[in-house]
C-alpha positions in Angstrom: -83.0 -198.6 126.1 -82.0 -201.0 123.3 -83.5 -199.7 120.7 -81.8 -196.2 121.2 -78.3 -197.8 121.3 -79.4 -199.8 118.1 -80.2 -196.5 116.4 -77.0 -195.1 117.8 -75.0 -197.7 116.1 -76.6 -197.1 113.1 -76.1 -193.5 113.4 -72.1 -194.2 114.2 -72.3 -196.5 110.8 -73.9 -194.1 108.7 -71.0 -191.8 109.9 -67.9 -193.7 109.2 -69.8 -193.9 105.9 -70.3 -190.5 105.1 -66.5 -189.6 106.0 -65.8 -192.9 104.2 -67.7 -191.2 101.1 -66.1 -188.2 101.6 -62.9 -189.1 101.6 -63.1 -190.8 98.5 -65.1 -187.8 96.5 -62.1 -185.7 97.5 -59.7 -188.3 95.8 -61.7 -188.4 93.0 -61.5 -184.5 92.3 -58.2 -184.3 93.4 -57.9 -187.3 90.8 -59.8 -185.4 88.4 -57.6 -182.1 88.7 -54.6 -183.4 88.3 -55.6 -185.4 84.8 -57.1 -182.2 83.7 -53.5 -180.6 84.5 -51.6 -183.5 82.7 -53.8 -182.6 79.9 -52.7 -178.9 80.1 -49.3 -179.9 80.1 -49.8 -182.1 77.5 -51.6 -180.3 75.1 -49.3 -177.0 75.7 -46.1 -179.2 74.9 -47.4 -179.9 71.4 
């Protein structure tokens, strides 16, 4: 019995990591996108 709930609260880690990951990937090309449209807007203005 103990062991299970040990692996479950590893699974429910691992979770809150992946969404943790995630999240932060979808930052990052949001992040991404919107330096690659500053550029744009940069390089058009010249």
């Amino acid at each position: 019995m103990l062991e299970t709930f040990c692996i479950f609260v590893e699974n429910e880690k691992n979770t809150k990591y992946l969404k943790k990951r995630t999240k932060n990937s979808d930052k990052l090309k949001k992040n991404i996108q919107d330096k690659s449209e500053n550029f744009k807007k940069r390089t058009n203005y010249y």
